[in-house]
C-alpha positions in Angstrom: 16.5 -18.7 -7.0 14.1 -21.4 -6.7 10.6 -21.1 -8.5 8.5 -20.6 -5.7 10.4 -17.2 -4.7 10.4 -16.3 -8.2 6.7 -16.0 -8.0 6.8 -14.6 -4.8 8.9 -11.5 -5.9 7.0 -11.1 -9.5 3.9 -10.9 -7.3 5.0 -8.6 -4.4 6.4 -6.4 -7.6 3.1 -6.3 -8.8 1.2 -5.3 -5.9 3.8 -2.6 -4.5 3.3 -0.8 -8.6 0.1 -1.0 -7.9 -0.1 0.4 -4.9 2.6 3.1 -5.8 0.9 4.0 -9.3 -2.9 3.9 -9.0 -4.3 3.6 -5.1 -5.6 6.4 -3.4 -3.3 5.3 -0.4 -0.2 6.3 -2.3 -1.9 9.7 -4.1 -0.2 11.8 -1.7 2.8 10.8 -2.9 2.0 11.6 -6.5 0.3 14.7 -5.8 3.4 16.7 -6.0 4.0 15.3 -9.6 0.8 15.1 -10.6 -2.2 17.1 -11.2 -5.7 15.7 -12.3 -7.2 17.6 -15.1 -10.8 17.1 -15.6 -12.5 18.5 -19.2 -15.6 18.3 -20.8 -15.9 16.4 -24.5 -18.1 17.6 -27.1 -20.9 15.4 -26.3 -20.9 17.1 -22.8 -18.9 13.5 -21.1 -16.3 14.4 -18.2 -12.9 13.6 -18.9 -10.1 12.8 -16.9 -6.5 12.8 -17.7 -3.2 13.3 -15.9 -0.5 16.2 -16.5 2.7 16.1 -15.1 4.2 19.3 -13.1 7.5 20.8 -13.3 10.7 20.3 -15.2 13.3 18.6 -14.2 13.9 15.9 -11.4 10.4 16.8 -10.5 9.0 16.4 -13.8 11.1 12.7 -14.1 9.9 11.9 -11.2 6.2 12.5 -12.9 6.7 10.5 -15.6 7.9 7.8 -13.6 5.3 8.0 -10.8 2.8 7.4 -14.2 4.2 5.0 -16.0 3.6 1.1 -14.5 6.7 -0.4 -17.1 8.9 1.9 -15.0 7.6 1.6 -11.6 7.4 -1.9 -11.6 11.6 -2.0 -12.4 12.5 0.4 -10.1 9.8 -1.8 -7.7 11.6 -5.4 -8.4 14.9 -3.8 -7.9 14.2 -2.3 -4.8 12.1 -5.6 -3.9 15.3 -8.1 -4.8 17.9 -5.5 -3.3 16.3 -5.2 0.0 15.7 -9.0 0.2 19.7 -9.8 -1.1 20.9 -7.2 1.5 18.2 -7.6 4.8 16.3 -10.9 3.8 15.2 -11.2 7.6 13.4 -7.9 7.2 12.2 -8.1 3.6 10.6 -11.4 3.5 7.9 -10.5 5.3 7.3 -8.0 3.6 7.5 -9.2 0.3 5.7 -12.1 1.2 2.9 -9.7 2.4 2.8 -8.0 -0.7 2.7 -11.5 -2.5 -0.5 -12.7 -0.7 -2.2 -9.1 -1.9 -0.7 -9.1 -5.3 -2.1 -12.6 -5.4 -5.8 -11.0 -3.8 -6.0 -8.4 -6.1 -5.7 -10.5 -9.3 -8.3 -12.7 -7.9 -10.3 -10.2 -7.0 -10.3 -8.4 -10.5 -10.8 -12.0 -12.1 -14.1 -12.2 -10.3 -15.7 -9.1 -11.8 
């Protein structure tokens, strides 16, 4: 593996975590594993935090869904898998997710 598609995977890994973990794109796939709890603190501040449903697969499938460590493996497996077994198909797309990956950290650099 040359260096250049090192980088290319590590950021096409980032951005589909992202996208899997935290953007309101994907929620509809967390939904069933997830449920947004919203409290108030003693000083009267909203509070968001995340409880996982069910037992189970379902409940695995939770904790995966919110953690990024473990997305992001399951993510550069699938990402070197699918590019070792139909590179014609995943390059584009991992190259697509590269140039966003590559976007987003810019983008948050800028803030």
């Amino acid at each position: 593996m040359t260096w250049i598609y090192l980088v290319l995977f590590i950021l096409a890994t980032f951005r589909l975590t992202r996208l899997i973990v935290f953007d309101k794109i994907t929620a509809f796939i967390r939904k069933p594993f997830h449920e947004i709890v919203e409290e108030k603190d003693e000083e009267g501040n909203d509070v968001t935090y995340l409880k996982i449903k069910g037992t189970g697969l379902r409940k695995w499938i939770g904790e995966l869904l919110s953690c990024y460590w473990c997305t992001g493996m399951w993510c550069a497996i699938a990402i070197y898998f699918s590019y070792v077994t139909i590179p014609h198909i995943a390059f584009p797309a991992i190259a697509v997710l590269a140039i966003a990956g590559c976007a987003g950290i810019i983008e948050s650099c800028m803030k």
